[in-house]
C-alpha positions in Angstrom: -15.5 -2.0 3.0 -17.1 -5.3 1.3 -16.2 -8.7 3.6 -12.2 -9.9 2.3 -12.4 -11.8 -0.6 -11.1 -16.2 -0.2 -7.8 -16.6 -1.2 -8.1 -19.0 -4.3 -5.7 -20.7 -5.8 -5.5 -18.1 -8.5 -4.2 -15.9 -5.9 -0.4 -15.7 -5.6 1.5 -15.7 -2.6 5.1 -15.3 -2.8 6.3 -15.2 0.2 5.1 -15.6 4.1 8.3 -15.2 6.0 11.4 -14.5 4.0 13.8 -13.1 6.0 15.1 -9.3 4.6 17.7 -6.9 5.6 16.8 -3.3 6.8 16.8 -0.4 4.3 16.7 3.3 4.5 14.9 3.5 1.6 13.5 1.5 -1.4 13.3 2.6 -4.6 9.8 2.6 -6.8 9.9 -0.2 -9.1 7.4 -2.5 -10.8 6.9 -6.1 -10.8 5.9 -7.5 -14.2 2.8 -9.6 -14.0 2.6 -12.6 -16.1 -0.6 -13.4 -18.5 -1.9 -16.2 -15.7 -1.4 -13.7 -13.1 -3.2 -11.1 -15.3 -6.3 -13.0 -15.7 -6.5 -14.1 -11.6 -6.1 -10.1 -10.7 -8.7 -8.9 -13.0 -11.0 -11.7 -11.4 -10.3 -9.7 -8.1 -7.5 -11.8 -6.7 -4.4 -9.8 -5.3 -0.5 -11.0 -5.7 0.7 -10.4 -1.7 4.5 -10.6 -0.3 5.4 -10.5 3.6 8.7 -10.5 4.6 10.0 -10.9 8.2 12.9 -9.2 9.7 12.7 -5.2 11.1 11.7 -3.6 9.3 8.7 -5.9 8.3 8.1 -5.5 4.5 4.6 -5.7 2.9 3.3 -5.9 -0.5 0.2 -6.1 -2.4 -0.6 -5.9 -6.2 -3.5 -5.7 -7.8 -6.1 -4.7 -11.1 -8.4 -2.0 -11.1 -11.0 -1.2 -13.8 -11.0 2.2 -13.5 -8.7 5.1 -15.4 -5.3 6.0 -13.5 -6.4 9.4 -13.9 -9.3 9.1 -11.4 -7.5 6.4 -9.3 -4.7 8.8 -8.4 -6.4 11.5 -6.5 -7.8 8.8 -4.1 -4.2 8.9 -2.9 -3.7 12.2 -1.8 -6.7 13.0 -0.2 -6.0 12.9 2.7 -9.2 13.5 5.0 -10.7 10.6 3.4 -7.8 7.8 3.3 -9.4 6.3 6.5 -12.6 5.6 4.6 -11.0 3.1 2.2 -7.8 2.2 4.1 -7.7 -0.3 6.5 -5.9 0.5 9.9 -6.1 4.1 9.6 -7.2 6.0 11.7 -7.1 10.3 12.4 -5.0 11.4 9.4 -4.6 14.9 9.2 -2.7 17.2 7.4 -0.4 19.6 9.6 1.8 21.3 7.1 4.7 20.6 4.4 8.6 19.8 4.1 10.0 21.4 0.7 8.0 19.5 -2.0 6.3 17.3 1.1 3.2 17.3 2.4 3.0 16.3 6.1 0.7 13.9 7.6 -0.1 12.5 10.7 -2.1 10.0 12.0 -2.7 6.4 13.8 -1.9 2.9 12.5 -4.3 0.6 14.4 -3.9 -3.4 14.3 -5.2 -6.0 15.9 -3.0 -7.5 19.0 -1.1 -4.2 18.6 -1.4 -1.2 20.5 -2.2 1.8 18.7 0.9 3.5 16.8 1.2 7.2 15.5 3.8 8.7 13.3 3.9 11.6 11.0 4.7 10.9 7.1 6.5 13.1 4.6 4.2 12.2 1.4 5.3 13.4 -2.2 3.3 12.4 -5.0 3.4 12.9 -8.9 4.0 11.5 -12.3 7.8 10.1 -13.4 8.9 7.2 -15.2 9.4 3.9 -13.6 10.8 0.7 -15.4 9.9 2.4 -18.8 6.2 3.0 -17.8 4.5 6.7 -17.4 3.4 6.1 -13.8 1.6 7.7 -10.8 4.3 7.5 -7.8 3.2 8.2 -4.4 5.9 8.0 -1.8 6.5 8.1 2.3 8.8 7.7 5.0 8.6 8.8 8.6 10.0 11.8 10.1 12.3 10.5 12.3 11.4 11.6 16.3 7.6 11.6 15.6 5.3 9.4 17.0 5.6 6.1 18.6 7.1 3.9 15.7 10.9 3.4 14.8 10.1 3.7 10.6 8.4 3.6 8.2 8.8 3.6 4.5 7.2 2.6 1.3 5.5 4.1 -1.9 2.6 2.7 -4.1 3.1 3.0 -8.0 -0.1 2.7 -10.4 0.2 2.9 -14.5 -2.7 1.9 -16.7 -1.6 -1.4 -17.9 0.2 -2.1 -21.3 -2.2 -5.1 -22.0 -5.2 -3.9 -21.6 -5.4 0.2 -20.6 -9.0 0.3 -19.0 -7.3 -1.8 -16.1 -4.6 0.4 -13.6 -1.7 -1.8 -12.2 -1.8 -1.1 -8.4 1.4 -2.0 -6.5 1.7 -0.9 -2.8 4.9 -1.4 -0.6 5.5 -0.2 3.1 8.5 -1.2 5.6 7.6 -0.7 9.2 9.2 -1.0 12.4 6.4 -0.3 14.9 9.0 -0.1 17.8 7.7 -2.9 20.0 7.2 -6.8 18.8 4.5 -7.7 16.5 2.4 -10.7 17.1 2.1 -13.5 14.5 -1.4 -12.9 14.4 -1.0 -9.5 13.4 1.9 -11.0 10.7 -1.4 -12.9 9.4 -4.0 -10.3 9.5 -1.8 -8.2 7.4 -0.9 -10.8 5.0 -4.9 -12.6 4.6 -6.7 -9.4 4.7 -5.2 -5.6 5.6 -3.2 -5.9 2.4 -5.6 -7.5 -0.4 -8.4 -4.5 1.5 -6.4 -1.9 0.1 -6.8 -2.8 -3.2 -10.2 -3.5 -2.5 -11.1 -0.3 -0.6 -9.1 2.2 -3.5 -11.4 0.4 -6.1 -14.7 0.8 -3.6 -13.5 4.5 -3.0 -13.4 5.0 -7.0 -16.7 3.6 -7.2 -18.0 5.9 -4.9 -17.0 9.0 -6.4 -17.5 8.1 -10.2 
């Protein structure tokens, strides 16, 4: 993965440490982008949101020039999602739950000791906020692991502006079980989150 980009001042940061209250759930939605912000993200600049409280909530959005259509497979394969995503590490595949496919697998942080879960993931095409979108959701299988929760989803649709370019929005609440650092808070927020967008649209390259 290339070296994180420096946060300019085109890059938007909404929020380092608003406080939240714990959900069991969050529903796939997406965040319109205005034609500044459009224009910063298709210079490679990400829009990121961390918000304290436990479950921590994390956010990153982004513009890819590639086709949804090639950037959604990326998703669900599995046995290469720790090639392009930071902090995973041993994801593997061990079965399915109705219409989800079960994962396993390591989340590895800085300052934080190693913690594994197994994910329900279900992924497909549905409407969100009036766009044709590419929905990829997960939540922890409660028991598993070492973590408390886990919970999030990414949405992509090619954008209504300009088509060649894929909105990218990706949203996980965690509770890892035991305290997170404030380093860890920033490592998230300066780079883990603004490297996924970055590694999805190295791991496109790649393959096309």
């Amino acid at each position: 993965m290339s070296t994180p980009r420096i946060l300019s001042a085109a890059t938007v940061l909404l929020a380092l440490t608003l406080p939240m209250l714990a959900v069991a759930d969050e529903t796939p939605s997406i965040r319109r982008l205005t034609a500044e912000e459009i224009t910063a993200l298709q210079g490679g600049d990400t829009v990121v949101v961390m918000q304290s409280g436990m479950p921590v909530r994390g956010e990153v959005i982004g513009l890819i020039h590639a086709p949804l259509a090639e950037l959604a497979p990326i998703l669900t394969d599995y046995p290469h999602i720790t090639e392009w995503a930071p902090a995973t590490e041993d994801i593997v595949v061990v079965g399915t739950e109705g219409n989800a496919t079960l994962i396993e697998g390591r989340t590895v942080l800085p300052l934080l000791v190693d913690r594994t879960w197994r994910m329900r993931s279900r992924a497909g095409y549905e409407v969100v906020d009036g766009e044709q979108a590419f929905v990829y959701r997960f939540d922890h299988v409660p028991g598993t692991g070492n973590i408390n929760t886990s919970f999030g989803y990414w949405v992509l649709y090619s954008l209504d502006e300009d088509p060649s370019w894929t909105y990218v929005r990706y949203v996980a609440n965690a509770d890892p079980g035991i305290a997170i650092p404030s380093g860890v808070i920033r490592w998230v927020t300066g780079r883990a989150l603004p490297d996924l967008i970055d590694g999805l649209r190295e791991r496109h390259d790649a393959l096309h």
